[in-house]
C-alpha positions in Angstrom: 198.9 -20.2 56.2 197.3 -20.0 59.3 200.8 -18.1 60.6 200.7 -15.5 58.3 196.8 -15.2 58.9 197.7 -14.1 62.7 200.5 -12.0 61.7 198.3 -9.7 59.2 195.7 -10.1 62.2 197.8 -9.0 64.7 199.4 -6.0 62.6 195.7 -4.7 61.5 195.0 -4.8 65.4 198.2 -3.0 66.1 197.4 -0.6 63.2 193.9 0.1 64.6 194.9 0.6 68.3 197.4 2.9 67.3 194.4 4.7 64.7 192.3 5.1 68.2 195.2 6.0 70.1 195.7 9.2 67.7 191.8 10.0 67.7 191.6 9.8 71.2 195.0 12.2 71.7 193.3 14.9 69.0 190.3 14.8 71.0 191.9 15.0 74.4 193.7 18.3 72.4 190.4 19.1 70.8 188.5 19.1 74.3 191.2 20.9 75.9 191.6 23.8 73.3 187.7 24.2 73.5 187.3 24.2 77.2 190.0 27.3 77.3 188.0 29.3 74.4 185.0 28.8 76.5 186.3 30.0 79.5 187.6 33.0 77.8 184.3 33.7 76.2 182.8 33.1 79.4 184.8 35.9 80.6 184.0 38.2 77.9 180.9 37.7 78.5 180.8 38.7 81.9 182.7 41.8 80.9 180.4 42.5 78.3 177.5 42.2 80.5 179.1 44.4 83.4 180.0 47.0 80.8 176.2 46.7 79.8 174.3 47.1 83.4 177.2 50.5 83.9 175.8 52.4 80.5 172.1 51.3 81.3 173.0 53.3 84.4 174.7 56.5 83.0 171.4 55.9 80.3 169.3 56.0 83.2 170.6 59.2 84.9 171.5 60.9 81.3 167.3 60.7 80.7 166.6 61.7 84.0 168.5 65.0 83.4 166.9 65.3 80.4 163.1 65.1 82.0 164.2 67.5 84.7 165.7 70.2 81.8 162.4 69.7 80.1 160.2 70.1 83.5 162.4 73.1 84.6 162.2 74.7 81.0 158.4 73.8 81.1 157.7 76.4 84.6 160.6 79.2 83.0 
């Protein structure tokens, strides 16, 4: 009948509202777990590249002392 028609209607539309309601509450989780981790890698990275540019430096002067034992050996 064209009552029980609506009623199955109206619970499949229930069911499927409710279906979209979980799938958008995982995603709001979802988005919200991967924005932290990104922010922490972001921060890592920055770290990482700090950490990088400081033993580039200590490279830097560790060769310079190497070219000046080598120059200074060179005129002994």
């Amino acid at each position: 009948t064209l009552h029980e028609r609506r009623l199955r209607n109206k619970t499949a539309s229930a069911k499927y509202r409710a279906k979209k309601n979980r799938q958008y509450n995982e995603m709001r989780v979802t988005v919200h777990r991967l924005t932290k981790e990104n922010e922490l890698l972001l921060h890592q990275v920055n770290i990482l590249h700090k950490e990088n540019r400081q033993l580039k430096v200590t490279l830097d002067k560790f060769r310079g002392r190497m070219i000046a034992q080598k120059m200074l050996k060179q005129y002994l």
